[in-house]
Steps between C-alpha positions, in 0.01 A plus 500: 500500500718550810388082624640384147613150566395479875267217597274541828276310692198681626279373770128568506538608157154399388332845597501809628867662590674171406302481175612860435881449557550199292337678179750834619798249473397326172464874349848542620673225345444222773409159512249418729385196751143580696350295757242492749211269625240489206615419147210669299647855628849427396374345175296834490819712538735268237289543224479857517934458483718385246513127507839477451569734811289355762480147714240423750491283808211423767605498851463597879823672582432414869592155342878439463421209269262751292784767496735266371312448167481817485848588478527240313228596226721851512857356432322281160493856389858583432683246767531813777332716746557886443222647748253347720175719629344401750156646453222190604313598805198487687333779734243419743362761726455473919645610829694281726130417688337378237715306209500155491835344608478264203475835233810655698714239427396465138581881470852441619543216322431642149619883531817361711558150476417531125805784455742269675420160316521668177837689612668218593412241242599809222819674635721209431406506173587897485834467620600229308412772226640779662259651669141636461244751655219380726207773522267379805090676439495591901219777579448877617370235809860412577611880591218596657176344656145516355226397711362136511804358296707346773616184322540691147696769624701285771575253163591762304718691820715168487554491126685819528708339723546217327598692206735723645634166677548356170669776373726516742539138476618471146612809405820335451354313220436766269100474643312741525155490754248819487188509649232738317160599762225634285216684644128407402500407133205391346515121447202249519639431837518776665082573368436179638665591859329870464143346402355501854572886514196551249262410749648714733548820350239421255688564162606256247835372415612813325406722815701275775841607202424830553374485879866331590719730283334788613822644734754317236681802340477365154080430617483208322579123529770316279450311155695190516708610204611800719721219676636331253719781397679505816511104489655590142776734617607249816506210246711684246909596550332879534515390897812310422648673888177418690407262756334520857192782405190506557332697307173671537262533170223614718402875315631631817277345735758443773552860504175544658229345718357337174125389708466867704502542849168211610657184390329200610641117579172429351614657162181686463598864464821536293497875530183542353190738540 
């Protein structure tokens, strides 16, 4: 029970990673605010919690007017802000050559602008109460580049940044801005990005998992639970002294050359056979 008493707001908590982090901090003693695009999932998501524990609020963070009701939907909790994660994000694939303008700036504008709007309409609120950790979802993308991802991984490049900026930035203030960069962890979005591979490689779902974590040292992919224990930890006063990291929860894919020696910008071989 190491959140006991914290309240967070959660972004893009209606599945997947973000779904998986709010029900890790209601275990652990927190009270919870998820949001994200489409109600029914974050309905879906409070009724599995504690009532009592857990608010919900439909939004685009992209939308400073949408963020806004969001924090405020969080502070109706308990009148404060302890920790903000910023975990709502979208990841389209394509090269440079051949994705649309339009979708570009739509990826920046929800993996990057989205971090910022939420950052600045919360951290008042977390130094009036004394501070407060902010735990930024970035991607093994961010550290390293994977083929066909330009706008993902150049979004999620910048939100290190951004949190180490912030960290910098209001350190002062007793806040505290971490940035955590899984590797491939099995959420509905990530199957729906890796769908075209079946056709490829001519496997189902199940075989792309196993085709892309082939060279992974741990040879597997994440469970989105796997990441809410380090979201846990960052949240907690366990990382009471740190601020500025980036931290890799990748099963030691950046160790290696995770898609084998033929990649393709066409994302077609991924290291396999």
């Amino acid at each position: 029970m190491r959140l006991e008493g914290k309240v967070a707001l959660i972004t893009g908590g209606g599945t997947g990673i973000g779904a998986a982090i709010a029900k890790r901090f209601v275990e652990e003693g927190a009270k919870v605010c998820i949001t994200g695009r489409r109600i029914e999932m974050l309905d879906k998501v409070a009724q599995s919690l504690p009532a009592e524990k857990v608010a919900t609020c439909s939004g685009d963070v992209s939308m400073y007017e949408d963020v806004v009701e969001m924090v405020t939907a969080t502070l109706n909790l308990e009148g404060r802000i302890d920790v903000l994660v910023n975990n709502a994000g979208i990841d389209p694939g394509g090269t440079v050559t051949d994705l649309d303008e339009a979708l570009w700036r739509t990826v920046l504008e929800v993996n990057v602008t989205g971090p910022f709007l939420t950052m600045k309409a919360t951290i008042p609120h977390m130094m009036a109460g004394g501070g407060g950790s902010i735990i930024n979802i970035s991607s093994l993308g961010g550290v390293r580049c994977l083929p066909g991802t330009v706008a993902y991984g150049t979004s999620k490049a910048a939100l290190n940044h951004l949190t180490k900026q912030t960290a910098l930035d209001y350190g002062p203030h007793n806040i505290r801005c971490n940035a955590v960069c899984p590797g491939a962890t099995r959420t509905k979005m990530l199957e729906e990005a890796l769908a075209p591979l079946t056709e490829i490689i001519k496997t189902d779902v199940d075989g792309v998992f196993d085709c892309i974590s082939s060279n992974v040292p741990l040879k597997r992919v994440a469970a989105p639970e796997e990441i809410s224990g380090i979201c846990a930890f960052l949240a907690s006063d366990d990382s009471a002294f740190m601020t500025g990291s980036v931290l890799l929860i990748d099963g030691g894919s950046a160790i290696v050359n995770v898609s084998g020696t033929p990649l393709s910008s066409a994302v077609v071989n991924w290291g396999c056979a």
